[in-house]
C-alpha positions as CSV (number, residue, x, y, z in Angstrom):
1,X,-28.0,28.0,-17.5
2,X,-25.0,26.0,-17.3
3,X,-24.7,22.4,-16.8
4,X,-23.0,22.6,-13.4
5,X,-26.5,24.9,-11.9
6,X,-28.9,22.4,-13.6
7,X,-26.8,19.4,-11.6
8,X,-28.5,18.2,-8.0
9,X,-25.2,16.9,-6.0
10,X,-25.9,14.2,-3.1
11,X,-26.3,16.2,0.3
12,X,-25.0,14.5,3.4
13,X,-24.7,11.0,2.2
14,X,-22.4,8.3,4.5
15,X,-18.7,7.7,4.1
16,X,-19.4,4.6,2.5
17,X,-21.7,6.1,-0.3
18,X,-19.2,9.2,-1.0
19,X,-16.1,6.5,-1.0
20,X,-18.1,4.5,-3.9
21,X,-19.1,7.4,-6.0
22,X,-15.3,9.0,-5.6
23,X,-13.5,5.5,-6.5
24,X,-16.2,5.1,-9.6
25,X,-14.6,8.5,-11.3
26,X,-10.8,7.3,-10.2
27,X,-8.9,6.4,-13.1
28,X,-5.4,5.0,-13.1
29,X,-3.3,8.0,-14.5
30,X,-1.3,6.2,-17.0
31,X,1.8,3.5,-16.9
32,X,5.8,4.1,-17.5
33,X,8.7,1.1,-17.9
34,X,11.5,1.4,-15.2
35,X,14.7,-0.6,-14.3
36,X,13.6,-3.2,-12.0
37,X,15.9,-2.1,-9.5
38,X,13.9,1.4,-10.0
39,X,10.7,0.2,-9.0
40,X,10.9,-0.7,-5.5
41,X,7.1,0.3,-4.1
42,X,5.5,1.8,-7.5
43,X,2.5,-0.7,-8.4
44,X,3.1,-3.2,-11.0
45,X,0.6,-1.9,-14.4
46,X,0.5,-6.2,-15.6
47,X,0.2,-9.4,-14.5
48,X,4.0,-10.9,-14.8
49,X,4.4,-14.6,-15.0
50,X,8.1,-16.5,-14.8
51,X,8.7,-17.9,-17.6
52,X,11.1,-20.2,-16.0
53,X,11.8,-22.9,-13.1
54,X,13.2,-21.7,-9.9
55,X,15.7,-23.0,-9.1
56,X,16.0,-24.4,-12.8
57,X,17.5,-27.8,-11.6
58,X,17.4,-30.0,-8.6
59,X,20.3,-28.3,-6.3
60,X,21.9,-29.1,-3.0
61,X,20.7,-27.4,-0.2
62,X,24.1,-27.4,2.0
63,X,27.6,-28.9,2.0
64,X,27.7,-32.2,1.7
65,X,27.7,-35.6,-0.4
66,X,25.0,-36.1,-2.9
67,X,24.5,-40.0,-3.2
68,X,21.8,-42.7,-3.5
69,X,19.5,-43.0,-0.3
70,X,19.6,-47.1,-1.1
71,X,23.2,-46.9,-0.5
72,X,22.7,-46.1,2.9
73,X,20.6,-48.5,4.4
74,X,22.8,-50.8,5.9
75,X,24.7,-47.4,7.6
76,X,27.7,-47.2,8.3
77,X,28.5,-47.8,4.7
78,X,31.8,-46.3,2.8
79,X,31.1,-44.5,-0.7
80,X,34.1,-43.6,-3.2
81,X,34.2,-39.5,-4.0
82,X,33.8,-39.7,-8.2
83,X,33.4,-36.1,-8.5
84,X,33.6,-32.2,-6.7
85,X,30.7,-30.1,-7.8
86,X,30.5,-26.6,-6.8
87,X,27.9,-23.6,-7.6
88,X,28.1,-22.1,-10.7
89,X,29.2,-25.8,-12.3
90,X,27.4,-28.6,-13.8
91,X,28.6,-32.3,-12.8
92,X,30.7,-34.5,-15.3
93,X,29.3,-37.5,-13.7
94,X,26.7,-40.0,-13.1
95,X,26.0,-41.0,-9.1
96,X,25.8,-45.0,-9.7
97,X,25.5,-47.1,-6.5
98,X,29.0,-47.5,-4.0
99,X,29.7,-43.9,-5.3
100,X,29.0,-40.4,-4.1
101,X,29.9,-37.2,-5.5
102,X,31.6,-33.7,-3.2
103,X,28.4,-30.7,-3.5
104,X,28.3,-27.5,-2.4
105,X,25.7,-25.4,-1.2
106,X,23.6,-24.7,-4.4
107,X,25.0,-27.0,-6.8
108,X,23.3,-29.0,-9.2
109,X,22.4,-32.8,-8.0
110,X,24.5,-35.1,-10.3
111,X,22.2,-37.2,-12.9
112,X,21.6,-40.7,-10.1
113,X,21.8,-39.0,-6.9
114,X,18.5,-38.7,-5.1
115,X,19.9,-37.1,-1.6
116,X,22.4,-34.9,0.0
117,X,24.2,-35.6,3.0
118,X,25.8,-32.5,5.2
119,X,29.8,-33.1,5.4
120,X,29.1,-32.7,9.4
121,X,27.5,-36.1,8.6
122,X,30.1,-37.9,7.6
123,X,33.9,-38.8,8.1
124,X,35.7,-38.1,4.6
125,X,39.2,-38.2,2.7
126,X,39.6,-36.7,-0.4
127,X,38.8,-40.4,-2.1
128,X,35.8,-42.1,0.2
129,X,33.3,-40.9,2.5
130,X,31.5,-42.7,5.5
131,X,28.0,-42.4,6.2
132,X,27.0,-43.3,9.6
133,X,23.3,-43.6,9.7
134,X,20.4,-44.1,6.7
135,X,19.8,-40.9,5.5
136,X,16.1,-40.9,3.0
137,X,15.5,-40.0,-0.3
138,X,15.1,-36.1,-1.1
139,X,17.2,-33.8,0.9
140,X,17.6,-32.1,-2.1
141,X,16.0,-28.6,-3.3
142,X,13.2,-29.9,-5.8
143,X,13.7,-27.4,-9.3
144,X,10.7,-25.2,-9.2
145,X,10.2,-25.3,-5.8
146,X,10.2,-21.6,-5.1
147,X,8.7,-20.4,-8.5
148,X,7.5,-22.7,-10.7
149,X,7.2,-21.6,-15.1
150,X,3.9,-20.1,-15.8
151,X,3.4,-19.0,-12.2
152,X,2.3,-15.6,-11.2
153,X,5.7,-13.6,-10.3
154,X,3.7,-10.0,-9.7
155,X,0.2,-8.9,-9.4
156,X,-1.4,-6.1,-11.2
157,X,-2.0,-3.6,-8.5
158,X,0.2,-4.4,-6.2
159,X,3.5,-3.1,-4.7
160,X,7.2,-3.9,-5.9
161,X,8.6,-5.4,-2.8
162,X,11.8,-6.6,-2.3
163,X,10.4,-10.7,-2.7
164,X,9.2,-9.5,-6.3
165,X,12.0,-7.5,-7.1
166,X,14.0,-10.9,-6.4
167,X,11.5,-13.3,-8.1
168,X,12.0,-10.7,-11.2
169,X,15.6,-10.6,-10.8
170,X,15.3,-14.2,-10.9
171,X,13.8,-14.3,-14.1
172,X,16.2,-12.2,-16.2
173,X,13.8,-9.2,-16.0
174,X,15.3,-6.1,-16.3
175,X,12.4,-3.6,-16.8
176,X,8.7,-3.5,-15.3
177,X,5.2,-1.5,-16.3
178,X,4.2,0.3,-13.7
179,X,1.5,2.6,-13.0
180,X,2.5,6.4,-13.1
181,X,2.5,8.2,-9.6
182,X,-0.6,10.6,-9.4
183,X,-0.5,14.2,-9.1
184,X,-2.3,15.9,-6.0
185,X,-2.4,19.1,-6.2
186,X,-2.8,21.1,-3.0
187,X,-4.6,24.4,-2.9
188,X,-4.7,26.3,0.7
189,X,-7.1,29.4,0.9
190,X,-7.8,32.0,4.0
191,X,-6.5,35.6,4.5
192,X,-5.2,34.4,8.0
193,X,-2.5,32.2,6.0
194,X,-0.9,34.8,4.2
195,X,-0.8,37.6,6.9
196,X,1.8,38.3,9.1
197,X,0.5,39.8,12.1
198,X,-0.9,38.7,14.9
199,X,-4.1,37.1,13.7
200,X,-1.7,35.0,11.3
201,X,-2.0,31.2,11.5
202,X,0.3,28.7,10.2
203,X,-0.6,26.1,7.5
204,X,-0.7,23.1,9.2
205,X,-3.3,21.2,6.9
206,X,-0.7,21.5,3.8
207,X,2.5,20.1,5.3
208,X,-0.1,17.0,6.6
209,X,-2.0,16.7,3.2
210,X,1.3,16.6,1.8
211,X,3.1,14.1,4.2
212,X,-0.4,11.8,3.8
213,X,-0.2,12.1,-0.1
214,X,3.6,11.0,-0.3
215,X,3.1,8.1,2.1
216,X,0.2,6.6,-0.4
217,X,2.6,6.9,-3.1
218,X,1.0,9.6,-5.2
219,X,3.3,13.2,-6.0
220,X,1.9,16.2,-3.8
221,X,1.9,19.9,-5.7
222,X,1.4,22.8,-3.7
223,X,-0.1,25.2,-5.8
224,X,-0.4,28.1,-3.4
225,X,-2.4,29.8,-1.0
226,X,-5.2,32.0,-2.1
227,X,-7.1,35.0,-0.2
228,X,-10.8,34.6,0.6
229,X,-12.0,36.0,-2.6
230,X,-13.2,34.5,-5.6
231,X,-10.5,35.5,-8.4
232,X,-7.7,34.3,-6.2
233,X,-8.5,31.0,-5.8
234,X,-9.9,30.6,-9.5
235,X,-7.0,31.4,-10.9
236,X,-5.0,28.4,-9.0
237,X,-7.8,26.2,-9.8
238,X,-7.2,27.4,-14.0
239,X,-3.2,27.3,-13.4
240,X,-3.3,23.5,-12.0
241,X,-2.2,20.8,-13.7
242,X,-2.7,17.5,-11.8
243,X,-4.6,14.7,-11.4
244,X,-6.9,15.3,-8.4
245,X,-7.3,18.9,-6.6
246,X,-7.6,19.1,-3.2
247,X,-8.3,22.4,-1.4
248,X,-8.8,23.5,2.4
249,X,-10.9,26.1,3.5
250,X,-13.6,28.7,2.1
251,X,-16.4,25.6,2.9
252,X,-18.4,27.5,5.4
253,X,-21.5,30.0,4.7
254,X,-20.0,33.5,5.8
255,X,-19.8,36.1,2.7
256,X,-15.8,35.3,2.8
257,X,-16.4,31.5,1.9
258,X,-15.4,31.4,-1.6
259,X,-13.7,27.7,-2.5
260,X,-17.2,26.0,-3.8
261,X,-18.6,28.7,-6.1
262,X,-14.5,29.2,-7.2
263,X,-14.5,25.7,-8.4
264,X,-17.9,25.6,-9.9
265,X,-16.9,29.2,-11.9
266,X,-14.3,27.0,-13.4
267,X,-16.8,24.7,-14.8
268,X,-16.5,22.2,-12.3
269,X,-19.7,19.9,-11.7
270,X,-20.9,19.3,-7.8
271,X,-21.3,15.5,-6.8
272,X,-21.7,15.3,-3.7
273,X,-22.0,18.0,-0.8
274,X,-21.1,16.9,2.6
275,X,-20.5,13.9,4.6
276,X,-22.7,12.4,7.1
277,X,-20.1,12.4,9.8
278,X,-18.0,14.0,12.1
279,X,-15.8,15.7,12.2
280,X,-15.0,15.4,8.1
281,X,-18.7,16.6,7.1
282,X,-17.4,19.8,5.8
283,X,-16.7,17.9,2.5
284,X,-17.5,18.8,-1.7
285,X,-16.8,16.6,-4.2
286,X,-16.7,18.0,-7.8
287,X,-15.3,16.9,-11.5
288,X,-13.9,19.6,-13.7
289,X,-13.2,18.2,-17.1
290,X,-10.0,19.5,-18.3
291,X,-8.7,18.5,-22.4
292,X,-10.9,15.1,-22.1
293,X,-9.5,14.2,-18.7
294,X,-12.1,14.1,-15.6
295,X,-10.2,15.6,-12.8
296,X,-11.4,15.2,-9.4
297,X,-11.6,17.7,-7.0
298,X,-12.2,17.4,-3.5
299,X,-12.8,20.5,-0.9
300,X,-12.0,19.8,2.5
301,X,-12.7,21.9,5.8
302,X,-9.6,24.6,6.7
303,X,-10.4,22.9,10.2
304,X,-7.6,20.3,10.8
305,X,-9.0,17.7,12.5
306,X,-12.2,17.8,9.8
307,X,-10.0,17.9,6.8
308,X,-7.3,15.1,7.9
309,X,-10.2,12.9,8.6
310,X,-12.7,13.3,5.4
311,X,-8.8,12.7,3.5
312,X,-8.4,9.5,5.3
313,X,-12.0,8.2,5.2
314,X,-12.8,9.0,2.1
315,X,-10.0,10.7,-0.2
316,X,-7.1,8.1,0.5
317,X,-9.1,5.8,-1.0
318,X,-9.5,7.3,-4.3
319,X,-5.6,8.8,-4.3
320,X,-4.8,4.6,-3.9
321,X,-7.0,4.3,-7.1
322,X,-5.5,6.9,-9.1
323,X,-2.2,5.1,-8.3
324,X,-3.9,1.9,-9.9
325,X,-3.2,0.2,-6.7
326,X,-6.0,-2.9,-6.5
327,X,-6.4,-3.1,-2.8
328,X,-7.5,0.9,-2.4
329,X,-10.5,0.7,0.4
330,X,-9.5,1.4,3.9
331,X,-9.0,-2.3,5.5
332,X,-12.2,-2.3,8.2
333,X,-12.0,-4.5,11.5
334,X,-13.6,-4.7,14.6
335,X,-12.0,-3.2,17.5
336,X,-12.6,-2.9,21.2
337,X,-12.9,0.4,23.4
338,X,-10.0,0.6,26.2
339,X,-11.7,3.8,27.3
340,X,-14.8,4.9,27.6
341,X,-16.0,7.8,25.2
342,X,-18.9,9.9,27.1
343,X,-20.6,11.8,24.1
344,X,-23.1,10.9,22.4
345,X,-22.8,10.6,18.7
346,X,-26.6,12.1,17.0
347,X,-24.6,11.3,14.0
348,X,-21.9,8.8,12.7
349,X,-18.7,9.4,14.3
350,X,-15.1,9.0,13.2
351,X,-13.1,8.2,16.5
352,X,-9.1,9.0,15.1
353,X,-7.0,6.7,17.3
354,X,-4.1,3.7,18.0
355,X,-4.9,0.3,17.7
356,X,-3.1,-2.5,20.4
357,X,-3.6,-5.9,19.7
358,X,-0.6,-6.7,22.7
359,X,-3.1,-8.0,25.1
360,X,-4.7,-10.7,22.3
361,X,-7.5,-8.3,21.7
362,X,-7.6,-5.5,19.4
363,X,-8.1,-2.5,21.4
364,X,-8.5,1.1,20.4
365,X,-7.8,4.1,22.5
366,X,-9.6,7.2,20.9
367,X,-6.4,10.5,20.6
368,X,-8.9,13.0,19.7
369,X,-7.2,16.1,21.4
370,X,-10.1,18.7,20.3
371,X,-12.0,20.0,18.0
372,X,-9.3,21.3,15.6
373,X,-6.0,19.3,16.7
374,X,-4.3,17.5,14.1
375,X,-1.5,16.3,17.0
376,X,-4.6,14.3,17.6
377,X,-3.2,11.7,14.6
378,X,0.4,11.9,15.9
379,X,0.5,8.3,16.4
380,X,-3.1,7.0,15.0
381,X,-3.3,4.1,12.7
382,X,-7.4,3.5,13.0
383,X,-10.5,5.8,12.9
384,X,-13.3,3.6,15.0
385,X,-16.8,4.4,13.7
386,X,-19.3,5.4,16.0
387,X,-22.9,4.6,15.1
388,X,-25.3,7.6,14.7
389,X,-28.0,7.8,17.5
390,X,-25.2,6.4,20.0
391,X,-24.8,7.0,23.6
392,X,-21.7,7.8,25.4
393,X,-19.9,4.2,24.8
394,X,-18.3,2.2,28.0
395,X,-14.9,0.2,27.6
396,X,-15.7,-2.6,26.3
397,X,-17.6,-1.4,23.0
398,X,-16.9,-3.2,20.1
399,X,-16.9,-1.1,16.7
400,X,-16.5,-1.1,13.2
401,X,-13.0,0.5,12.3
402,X,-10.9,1.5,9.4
403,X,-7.2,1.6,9.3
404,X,-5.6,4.5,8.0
């Protein structure tokens, strides 16, 4: 008997539990070097740390006159001009007291100087300038006052945005390690997908899986539709080549239902079997070890509403952790029922739906559209969690929520 018949998977454990067990077995997929200016949202594989001061000297923050602050307490005061300094150049001279020296906007604060005064400040020739009131020490750009050497520039794990790409740029770094974006490859099975008459139906859950996957950051392959029989979706499960595999469909217990014995056939090895929710519950998690690698497979209802919601609750997640992203859970917050929902939930409940926070509160409203309607996410960013064993909730019920 083979290893995958001897193995007892976990039956209808919590959203929580299967996220755990999914994110244990998710394994960055590897890291490439790009340009900097490449990079722009892949997820940084190394701590980077500047190596130098930014800015690198004390510099002028506008146009103006940099000068000794002692000079003007006794304002109005005239100061001879010893010097024009402008960005890009260094200053010849030394700021000694009775003299001030012409700055511009990012120039380097002449050795003696100790503040800058804006030319709308002042009255000016090309030889003297007049200050008309005490100006203090330290209008002046400190060096290292945005970054300063030794400082972390760019977290392992998290997103090139533009403010790294600039801190980076800043640094003279012209190349980055990033993670590699994962591979999800997409299998969609049912006879009713590849007919053409009447009875066809359109594949709705694999333009959405795909859209989802992309927006993580991970690569979406469709690998094709199969017919409700075993040897058809076996052999795309034996032809795939990608990091996770995520199918749709063939989950239910009619003599047409195909996609769990298929995967196990392939010598994959069931981990969990169904989620204690809905809708999502129609769920299978399995690991099929292919040359040494563990790749994870995940089987997902051919219902869209059940499928889109075990990808968010659960499968996001783990695609975020393939992508070696460090913040991969699901953000959870409280939020507040604007309406009232009027079923009650025997078991836990994931309520897909927008969150408003215009009013000062965060309130949900709950865009479930029916049993099988993925328009129901058109627009969602949250799925609120309704406790098993609930009533029908009134507005006003504050629940546990994840944002997706």
């Amino acid at each position: 008997m083979s290893l995958a018949k001897q193995y007892f998977p976990l039956m209808n454990i919590g959203v929580e539990r299967a996220l755990e067990l999914l994110a244990e077995a998710s394994k960055s997929v590897g890291t490439e070097t790009l340009p900097t200016g490449e990079a722009h949202g892949r997820v940084v594989a190394a701590d980077i740390k500047a190596t130098a001061d930014v800015p690198p000297f004390d510099r002028s923050p506008y146009d103006g006159y940099a000068l000794i602050s002692a000079d003007t307490a006794n304002a109005p005061v005239t100061l001879r001009v010893i010097e024009e300094v402008a960005a890009g150049s260094v200053p010849n001279s030394s700021v000694v007291s009775g003299t001030a020296v012409k700055i511009l906007t990012g120039a380097p604060i002449p050795f003696g100087a100790d503040t800058v005064v804006k030319f709308e400040d002042t009255d000016f020739t090309a030889a003297s300038v007049t200050i008309h009131k005490a100006t203090p020490r330290g209008n002046l750009v400190p060096r290292g006052e945005d970054i300063r050497a030794g400082s972390l520039i760019a977290r392992r794990g998290g997103f090139v945005t533009p403010a790294i790409a600039g801190n980076l740029a800043a640094q003279g770094i012209e190349r980055i390690e990033v993670y590699k974006k994962a591979r999800i490859g997409i299998i969609s099975t049912g006879n009713e997908l590849i007919s053409s008459g009447s009875g066809a139906i359109r594949d709705t859950n694999r333009a959405a899986l795909e859209s989802a996957v992309k927006r993580i950051g991970a690569v979406p392959i469709f690998l094709g539709t199969a017919s409700d029989e075993r040897g058809a979706i076996e052999k795309l499960i034996d032809s795939a080549s990608a990091d996770m595999l995520i199918s749709t469909g063939g989950m239910g217990k009619s003599d047409r239902d195909f996609t769990l014995a298929s995967f196990e056939n392939c010598g994959a090895i069931l981990k969990i079997r169904n989620l204690d929710c809905r809708p999502g519950g129609t769920f299978a998690y399995l690991e099929l070890e292919r040359k040494g690698v563990n790749v994870l497979c995940l089987c997902l209802s051919g219902n869209p509403a059940s499928a889109m919601t075990a990808f968010f609750a659960v499968v996001q997640p783990g695609i975020r952790k393939l992508c070696g992203q460090a913040d991969w859970r699901n953000t959870r917050c409280k939020v507040i029922l604007a309406e009232a929902y009027g079923k009650a939930s025997p078991v836990a409940r994931l309520l897909v739906g927008s969150i408003d926070i215009s009013s000062g509160r965060v309130m949900f409203t709950c865009s479930e559209r029916g049993k099988g309607s993925v328009s129901s996410f058109d627009g969602a960013n949250a799925l609120a969690i309704v406790p098993e064993n609930s009533p029908p909730l009134e507005v006003g019920t504050e629940l546990d929520a994840y944002l997706i």
